[in-house]
LOMAR-920920 format. One record per atom (N, C-alpha, C): atom name; residue number from 1; chain; x, y negated, z negated. Coordinates in pm, 1 decimal. Example, Ala and Ser with C-alpha at 12.3 -4.5 7.8 and 13.67 -1.06 7.14 Angstrom:
2
- N|1|A|1319.0|569.0|-780.0
- CA|1|A|1230.0|450.0|-780.0
- C|1|A|1320.0|330.0|-780.0
- N|2|A|1285.0|225.0|-708.0
- CA|2|A|1367.0|106.0|-714.0
- C|2|A|1290.0|-3.0|-787.0
REM end
This chain:
148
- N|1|A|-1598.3|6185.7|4797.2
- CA|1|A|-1613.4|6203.7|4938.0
- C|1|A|-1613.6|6353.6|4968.1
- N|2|A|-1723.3|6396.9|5079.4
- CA|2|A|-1700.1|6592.4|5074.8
- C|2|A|-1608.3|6623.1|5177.3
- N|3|A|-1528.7|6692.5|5158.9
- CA|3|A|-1429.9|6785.6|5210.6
- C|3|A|-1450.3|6795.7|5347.6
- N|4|A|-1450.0|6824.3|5490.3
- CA|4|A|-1419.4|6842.1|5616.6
- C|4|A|-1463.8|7002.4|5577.3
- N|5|A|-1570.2|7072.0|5656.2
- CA|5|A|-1606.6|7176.0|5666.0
- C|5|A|-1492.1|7258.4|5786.5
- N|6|A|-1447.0|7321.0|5732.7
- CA|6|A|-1289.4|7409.5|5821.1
- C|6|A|-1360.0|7521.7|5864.2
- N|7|A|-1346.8|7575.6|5994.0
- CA|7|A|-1347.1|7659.1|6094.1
- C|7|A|-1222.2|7746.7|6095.3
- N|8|A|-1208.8|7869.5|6120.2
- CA|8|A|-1118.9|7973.4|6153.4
- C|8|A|-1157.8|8029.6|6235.0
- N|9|A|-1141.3|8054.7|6342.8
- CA|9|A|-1106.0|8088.5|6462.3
- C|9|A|-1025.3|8204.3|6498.1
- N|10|A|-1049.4|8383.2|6468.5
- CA|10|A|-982.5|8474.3|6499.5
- C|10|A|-982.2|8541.7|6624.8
- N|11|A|-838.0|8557.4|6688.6
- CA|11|A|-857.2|8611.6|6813.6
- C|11|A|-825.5|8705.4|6825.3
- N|12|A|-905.7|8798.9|6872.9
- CA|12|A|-829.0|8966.1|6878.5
- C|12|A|-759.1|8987.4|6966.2
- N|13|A|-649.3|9073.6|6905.1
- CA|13|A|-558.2|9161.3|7002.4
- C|13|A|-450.7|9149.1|7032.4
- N|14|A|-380.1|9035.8|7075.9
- CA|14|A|-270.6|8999.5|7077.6
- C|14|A|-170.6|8920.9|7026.6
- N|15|A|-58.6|8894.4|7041.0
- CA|15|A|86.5|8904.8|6951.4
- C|15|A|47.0|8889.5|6810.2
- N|16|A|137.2|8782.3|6777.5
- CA|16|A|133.8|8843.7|6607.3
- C|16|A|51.4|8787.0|6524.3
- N|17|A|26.3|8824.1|6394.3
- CA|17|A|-87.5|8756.5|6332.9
- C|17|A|-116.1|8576.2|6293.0
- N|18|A|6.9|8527.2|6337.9
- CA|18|A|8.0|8343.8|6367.4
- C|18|A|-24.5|8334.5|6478.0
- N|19|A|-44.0|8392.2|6576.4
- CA|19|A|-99.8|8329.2|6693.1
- C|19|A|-224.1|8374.7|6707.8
- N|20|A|-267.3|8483.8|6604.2
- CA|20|A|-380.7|8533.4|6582.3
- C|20|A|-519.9|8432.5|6543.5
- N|21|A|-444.1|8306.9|6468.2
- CA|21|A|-584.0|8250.5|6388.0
- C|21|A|-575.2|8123.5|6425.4
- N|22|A|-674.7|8066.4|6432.6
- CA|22|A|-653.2|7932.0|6410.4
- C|22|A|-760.2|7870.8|6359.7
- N|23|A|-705.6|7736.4|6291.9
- CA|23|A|-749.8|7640.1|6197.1
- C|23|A|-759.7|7496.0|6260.1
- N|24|A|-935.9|7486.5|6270.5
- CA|24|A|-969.5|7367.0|6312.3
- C|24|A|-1099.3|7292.9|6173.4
- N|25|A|-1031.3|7194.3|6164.6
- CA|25|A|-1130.7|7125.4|6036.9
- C|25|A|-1158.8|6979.1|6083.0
- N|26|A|-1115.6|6862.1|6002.0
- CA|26|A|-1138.1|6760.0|6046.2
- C|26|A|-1047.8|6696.0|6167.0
- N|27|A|-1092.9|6562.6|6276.6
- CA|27|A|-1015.8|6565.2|6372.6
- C|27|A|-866.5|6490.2|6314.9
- N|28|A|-837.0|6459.1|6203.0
- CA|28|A|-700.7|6472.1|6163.0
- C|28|A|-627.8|6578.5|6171.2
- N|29|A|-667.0|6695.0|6102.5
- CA|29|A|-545.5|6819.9|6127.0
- C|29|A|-539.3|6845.6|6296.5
- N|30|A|-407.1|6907.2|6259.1
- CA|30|A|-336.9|6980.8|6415.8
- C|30|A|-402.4|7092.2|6406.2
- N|31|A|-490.0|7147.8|6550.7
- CA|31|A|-518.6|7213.5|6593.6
- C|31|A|-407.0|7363.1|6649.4
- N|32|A|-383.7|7490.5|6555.5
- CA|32|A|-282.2|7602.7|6667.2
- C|32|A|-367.0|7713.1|6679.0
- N|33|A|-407.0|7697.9|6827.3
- CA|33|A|-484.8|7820.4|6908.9
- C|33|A|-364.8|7837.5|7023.4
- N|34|A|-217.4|7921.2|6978.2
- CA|34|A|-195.0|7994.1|7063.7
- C|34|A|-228.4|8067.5|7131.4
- N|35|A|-286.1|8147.7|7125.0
- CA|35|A|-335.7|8300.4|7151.8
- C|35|A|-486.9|8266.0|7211.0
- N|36|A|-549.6|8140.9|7232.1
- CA|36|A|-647.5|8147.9|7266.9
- C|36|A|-682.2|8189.6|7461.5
- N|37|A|-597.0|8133.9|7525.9
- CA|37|A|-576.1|8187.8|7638.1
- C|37|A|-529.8|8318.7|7696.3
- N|38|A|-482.3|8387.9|7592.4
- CA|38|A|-461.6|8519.7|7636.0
- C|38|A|-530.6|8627.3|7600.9
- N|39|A|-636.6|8576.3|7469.5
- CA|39|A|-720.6|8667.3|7440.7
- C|39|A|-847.2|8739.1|7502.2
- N|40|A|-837.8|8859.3|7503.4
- CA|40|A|-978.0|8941.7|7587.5
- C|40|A|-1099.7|8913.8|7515.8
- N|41|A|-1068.0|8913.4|7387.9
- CA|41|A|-1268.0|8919.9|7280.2
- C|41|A|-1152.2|8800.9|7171.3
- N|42|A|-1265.4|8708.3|7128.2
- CA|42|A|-1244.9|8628.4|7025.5
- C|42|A|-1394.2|8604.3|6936.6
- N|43|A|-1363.0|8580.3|6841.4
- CA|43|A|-1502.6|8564.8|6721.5
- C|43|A|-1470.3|8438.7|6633.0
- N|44|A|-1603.3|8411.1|6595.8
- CA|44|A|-1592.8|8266.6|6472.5
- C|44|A|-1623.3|8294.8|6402.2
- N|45|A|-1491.4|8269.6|6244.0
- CA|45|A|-1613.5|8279.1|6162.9
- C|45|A|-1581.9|8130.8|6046.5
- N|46|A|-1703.9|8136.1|5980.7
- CA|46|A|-1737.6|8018.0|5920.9
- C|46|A|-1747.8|8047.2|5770.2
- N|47|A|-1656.9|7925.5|5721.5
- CA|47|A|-1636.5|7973.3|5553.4
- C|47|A|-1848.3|8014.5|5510.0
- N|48|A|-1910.2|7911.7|5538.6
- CA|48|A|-2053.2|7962.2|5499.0
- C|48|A|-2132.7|8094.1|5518.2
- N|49|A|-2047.3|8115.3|5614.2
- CA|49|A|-2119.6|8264.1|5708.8
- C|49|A|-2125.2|8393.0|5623.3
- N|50|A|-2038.3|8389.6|5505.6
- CA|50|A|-2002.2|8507.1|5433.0
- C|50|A|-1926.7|8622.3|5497.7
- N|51|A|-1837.0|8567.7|5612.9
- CA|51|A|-1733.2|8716.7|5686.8
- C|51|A|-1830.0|8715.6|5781.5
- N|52|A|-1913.5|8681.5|5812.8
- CA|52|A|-1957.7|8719.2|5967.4
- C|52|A|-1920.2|8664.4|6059.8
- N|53|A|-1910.9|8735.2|6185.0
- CA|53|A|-1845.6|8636.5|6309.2
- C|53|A|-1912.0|8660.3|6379.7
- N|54|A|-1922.8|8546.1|6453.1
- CA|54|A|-2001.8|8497.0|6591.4
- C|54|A|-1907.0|8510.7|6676.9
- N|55|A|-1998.5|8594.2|6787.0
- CA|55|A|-1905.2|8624.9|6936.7
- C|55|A|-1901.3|8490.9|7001.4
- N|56|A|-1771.9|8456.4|7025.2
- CA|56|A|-1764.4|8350.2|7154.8
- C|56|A|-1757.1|8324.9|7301.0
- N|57|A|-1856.0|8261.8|7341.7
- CA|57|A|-1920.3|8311.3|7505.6
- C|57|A|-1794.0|8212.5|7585.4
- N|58|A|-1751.6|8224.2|7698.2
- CA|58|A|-1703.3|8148.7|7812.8
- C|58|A|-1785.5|8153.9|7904.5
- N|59|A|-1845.2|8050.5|7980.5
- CA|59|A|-1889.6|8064.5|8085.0
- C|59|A|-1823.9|8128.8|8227.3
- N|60|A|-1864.0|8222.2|8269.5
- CA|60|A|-1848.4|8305.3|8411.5
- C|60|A|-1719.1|8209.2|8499.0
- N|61|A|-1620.9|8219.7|8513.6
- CA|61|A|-1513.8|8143.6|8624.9
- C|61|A|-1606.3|8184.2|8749.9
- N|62|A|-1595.1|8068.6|8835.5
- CA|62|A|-1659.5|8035.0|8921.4
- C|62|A|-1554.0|8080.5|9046.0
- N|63|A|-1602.4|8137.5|9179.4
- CA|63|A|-1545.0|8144.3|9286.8
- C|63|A|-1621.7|8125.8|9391.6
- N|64|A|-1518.5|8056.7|9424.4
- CA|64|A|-1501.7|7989.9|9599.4
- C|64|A|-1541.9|8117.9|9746.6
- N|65|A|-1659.8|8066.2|9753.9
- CA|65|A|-1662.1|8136.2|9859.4
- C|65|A|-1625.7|8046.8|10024.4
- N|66|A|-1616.0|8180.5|10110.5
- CA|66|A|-1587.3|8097.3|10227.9
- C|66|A|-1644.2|7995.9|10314.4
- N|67|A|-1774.4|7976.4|10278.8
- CA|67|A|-1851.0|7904.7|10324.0
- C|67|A|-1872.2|7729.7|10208.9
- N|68|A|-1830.3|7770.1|10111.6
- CA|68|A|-1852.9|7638.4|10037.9
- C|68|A|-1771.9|7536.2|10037.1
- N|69|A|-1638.3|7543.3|10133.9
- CA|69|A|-1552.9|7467.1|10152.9
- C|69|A|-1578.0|7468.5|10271.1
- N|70|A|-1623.3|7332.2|10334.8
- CA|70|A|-1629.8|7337.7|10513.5
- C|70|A|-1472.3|7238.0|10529.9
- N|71|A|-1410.9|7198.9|10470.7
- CA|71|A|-1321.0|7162.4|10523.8
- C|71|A|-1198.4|7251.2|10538.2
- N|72|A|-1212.9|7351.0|10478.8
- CA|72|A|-1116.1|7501.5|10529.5
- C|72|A|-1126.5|7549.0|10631.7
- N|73|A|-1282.9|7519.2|10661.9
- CA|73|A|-1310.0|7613.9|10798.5
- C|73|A|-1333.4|7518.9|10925.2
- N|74|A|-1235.7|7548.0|11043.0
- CA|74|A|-1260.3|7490.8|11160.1
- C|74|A|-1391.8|7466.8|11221.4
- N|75|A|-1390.5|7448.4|11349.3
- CA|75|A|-1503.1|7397.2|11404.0
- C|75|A|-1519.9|7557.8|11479.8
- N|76|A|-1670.2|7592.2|11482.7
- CA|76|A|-1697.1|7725.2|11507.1
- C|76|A|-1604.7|7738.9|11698.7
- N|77|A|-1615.3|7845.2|11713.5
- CA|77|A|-1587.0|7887.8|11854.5
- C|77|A|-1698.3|7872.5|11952.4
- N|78|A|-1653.9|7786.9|12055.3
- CA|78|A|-1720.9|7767.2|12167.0
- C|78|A|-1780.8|7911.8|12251.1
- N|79|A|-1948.6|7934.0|12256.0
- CA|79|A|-1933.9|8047.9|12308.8
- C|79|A|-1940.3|8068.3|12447.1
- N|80|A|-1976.3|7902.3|12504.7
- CA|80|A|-2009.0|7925.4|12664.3
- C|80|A|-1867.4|7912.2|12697.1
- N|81|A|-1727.3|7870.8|12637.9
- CA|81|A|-1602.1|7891.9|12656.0
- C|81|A|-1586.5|8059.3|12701.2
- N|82|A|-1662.7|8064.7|12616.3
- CA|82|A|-1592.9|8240.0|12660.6
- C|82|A|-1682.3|8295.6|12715.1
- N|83|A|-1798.1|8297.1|12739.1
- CA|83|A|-1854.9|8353.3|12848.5
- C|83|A|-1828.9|8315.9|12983.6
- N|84|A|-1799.6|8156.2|13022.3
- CA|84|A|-1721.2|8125.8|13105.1
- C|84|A|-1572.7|8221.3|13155.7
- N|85|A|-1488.4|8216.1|13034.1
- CA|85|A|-1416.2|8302.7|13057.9
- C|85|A|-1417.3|8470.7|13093.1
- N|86|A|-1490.9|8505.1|13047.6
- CA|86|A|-1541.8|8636.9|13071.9
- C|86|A|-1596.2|8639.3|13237.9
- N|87|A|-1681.7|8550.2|13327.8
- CA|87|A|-1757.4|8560.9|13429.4
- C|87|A|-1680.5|8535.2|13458.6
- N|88|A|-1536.4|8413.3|13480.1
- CA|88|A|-1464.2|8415.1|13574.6
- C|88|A|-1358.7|8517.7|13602.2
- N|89|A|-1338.1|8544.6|13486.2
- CA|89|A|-1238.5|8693.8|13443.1
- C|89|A|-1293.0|8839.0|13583.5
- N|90|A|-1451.7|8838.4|13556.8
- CA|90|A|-1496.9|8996.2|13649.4
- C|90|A|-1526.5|8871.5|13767.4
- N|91|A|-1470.2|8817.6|13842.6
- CA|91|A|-1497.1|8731.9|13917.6
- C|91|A|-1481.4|8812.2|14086.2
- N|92|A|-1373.3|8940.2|14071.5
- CA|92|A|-1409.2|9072.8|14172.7
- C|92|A|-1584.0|9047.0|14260.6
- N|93|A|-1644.0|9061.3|14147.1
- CA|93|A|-1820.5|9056.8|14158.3
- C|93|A|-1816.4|8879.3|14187.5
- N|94|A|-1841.1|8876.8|14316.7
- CA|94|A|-1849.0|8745.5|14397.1
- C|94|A|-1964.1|8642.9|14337.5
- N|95|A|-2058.9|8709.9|14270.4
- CA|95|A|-2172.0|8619.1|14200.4
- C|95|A|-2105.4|8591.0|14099.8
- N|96|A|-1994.7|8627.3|14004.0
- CA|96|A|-2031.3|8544.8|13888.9
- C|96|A|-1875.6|8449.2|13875.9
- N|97|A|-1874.4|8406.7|13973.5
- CA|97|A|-1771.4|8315.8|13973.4
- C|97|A|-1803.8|8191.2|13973.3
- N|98|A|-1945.3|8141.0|14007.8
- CA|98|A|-1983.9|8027.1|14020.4
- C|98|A|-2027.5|7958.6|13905.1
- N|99|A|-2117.6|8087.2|13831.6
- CA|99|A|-2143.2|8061.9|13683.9
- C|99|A|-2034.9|8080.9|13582.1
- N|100|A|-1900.6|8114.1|13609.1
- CA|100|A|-1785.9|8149.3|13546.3
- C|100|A|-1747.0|7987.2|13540.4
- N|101|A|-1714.9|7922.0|13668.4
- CA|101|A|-1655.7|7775.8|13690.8
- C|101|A|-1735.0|7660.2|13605.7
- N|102|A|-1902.0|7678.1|13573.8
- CA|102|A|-1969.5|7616.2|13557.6
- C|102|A|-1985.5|7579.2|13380.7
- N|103|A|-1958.1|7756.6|13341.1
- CA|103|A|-1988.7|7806.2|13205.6
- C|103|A|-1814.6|7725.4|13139.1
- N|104|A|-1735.1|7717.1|13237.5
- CA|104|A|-1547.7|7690.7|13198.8
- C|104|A|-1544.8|7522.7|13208.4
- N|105|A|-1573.2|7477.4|13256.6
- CA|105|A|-1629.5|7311.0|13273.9
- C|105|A|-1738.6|7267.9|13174.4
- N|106|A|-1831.4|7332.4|13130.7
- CA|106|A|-1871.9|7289.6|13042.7
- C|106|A|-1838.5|7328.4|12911.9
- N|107|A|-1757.2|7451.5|12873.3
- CA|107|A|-1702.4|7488.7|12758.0
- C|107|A|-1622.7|7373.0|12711.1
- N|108|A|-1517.2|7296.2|12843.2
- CA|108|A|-1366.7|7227.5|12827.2
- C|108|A|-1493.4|7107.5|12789.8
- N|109|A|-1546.2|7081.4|12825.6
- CA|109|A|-1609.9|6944.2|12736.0
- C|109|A|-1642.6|6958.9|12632.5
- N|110|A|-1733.7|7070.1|12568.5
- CA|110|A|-1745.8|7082.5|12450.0
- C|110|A|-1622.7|7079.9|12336.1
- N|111|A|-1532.8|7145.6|12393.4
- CA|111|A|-1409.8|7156.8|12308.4
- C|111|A|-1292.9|7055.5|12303.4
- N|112|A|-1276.0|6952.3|12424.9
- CA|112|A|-1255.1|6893.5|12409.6
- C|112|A|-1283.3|6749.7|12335.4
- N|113|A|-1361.1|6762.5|12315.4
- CA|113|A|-1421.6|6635.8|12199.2
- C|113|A|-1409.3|6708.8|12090.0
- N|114|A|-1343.4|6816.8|12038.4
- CA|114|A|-1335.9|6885.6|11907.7
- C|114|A|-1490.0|6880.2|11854.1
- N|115|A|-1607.3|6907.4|11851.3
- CA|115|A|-1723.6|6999.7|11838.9
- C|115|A|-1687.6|7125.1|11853.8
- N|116|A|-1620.3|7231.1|11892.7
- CA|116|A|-1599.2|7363.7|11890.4
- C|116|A|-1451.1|7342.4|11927.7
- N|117|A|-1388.9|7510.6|11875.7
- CA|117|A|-1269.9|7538.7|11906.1
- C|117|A|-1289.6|7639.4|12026.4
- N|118|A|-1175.4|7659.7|12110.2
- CA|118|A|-1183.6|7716.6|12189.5
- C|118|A|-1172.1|7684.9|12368.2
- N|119|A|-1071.2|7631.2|12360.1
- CA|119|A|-998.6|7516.4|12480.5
- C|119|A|-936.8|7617.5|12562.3
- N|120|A|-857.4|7710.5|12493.6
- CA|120|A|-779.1|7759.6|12619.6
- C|120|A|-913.1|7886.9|12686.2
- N|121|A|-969.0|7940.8|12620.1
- CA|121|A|-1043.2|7993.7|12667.4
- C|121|A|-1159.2|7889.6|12806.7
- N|122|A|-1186.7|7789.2|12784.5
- CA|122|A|-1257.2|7738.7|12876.9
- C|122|A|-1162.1|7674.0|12989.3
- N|123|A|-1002.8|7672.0|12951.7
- CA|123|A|-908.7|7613.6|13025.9
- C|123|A|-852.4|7745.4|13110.2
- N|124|A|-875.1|7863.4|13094.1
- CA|124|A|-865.2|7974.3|13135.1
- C|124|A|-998.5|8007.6|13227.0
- N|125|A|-1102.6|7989.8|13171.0
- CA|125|A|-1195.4|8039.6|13273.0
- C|125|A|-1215.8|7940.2|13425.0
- N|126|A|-1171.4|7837.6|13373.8
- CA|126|A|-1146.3|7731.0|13510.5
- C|126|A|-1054.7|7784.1|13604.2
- N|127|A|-964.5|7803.7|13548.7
- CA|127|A|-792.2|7840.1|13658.1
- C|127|A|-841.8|8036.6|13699.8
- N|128|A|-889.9|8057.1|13615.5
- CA|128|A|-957.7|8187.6|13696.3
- C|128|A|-1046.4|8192.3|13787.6
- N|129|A|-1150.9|8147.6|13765.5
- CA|129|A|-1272.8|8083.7|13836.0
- C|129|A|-1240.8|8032.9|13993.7
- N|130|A|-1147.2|7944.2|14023.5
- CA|130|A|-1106.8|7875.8|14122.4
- C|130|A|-1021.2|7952.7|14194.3
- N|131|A|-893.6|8046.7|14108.1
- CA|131|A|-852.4|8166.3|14158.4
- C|131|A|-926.7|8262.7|14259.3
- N|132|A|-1018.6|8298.3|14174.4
- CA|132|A|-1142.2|8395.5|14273.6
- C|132|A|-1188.8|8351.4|14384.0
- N|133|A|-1196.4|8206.3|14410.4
- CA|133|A|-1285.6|8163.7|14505.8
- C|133|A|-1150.4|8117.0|14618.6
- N|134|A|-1057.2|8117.0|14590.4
- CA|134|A|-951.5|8105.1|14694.5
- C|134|A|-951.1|8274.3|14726.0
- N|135|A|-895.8|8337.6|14626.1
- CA|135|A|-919.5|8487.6|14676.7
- C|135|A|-1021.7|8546.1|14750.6
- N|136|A|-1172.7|8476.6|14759.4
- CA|136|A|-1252.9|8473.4|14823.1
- C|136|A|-1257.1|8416.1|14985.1
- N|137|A|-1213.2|8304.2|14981.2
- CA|137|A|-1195.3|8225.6|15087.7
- C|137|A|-1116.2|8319.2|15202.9
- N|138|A|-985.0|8310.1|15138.0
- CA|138|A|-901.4|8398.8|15212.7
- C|138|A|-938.2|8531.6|15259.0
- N|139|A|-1018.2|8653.4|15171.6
- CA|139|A|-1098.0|8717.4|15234.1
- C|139|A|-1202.1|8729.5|15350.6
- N|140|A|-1229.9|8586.1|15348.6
- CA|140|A|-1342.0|8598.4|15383.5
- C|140|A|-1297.0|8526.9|15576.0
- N|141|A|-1155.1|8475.1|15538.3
- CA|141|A|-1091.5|8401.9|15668.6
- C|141|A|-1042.4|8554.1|15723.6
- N|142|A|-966.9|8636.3|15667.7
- CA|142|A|-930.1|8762.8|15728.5
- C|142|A|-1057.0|8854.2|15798.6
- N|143|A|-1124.5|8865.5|15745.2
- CA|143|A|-1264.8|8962.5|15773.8
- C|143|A|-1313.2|8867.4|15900.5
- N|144|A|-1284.0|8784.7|15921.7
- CA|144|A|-1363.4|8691.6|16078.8
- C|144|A|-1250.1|8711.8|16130.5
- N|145|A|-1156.0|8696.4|16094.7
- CA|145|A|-1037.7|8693.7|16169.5
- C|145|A|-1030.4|8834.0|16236.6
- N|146|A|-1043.7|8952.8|16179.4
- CA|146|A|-1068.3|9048.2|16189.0
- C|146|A|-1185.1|9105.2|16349.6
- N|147|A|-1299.4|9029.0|16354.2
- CA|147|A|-1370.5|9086.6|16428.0
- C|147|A|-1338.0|9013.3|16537.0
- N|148|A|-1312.1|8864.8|16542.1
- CA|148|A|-1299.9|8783.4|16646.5
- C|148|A|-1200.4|8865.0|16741.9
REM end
């Protein structure tokens, strides 16, 4: 019967020269590749080879970018939330309070069904929005009040 063709397995560089080698032949023997995880460069060589060693490749470790996991990443930001918020915010400027209330009411729906994040911002441009237009009101009762 022929012999199990045996492999040696040298790893450069680190600790001592038993954790240096290892011996893989038929799948009966025990396999000891200590040192295989800590090594920077490792080579094969093969009793047939005559001392030559073959470099051994690892394939590239793979990384995670931020986009390839969508379950890491929330639901994007609502932007008519915040433009809402923003128009009711300069709401001083009497025009854009209407489109502030409008842009804040329709943000809070979007975000409320979780399709976008970004609730308090459209829950903010509402309570601002309505702010202005009482601040308005009342202005606008003084200034008649005023000429009458």
């Amino acid at each position: 019967m022929p012999e199990a063709s045996e492999t040696t397995t040298v790893i450069g560089g680190v600790g001592s020269p038993a954790d240096q080698k290892a011996t893989v032949g038929s799948p009966d023997q025990k396999t000891t590749n200590y040192a295989a995880d800590r090594a920077g460069e490792s080579a094969t060589t093969t009793p047939g080879s005559g001392g030559k060693t073959d470099p051994v490749t690892r394939p590239p470790a793979r990384k995670a970018s931020p986009s390839s996991s969508p379950s890491t990443a929330g639901p994007s930001l609502s932007v008519v939330a915040i433009v809402g918020f923003v128009l009711s915010g300069i709401g001083f400027f009497l025009i854009t309070v209407p489109f502030g209330l409008w842009l804040g009411y329709r943000g809070r729906e979007e975000t409320t069904h979780g399709k976008r994040a970004g609730f308090w911002f459209a829950k903010w441009a509402i309570y601002l929005g309505w702010l202005w237009v009482v601040f308005w009101a009342l202005a606008l009762i003084a200034y008649l009040w005023i000429l009458l």
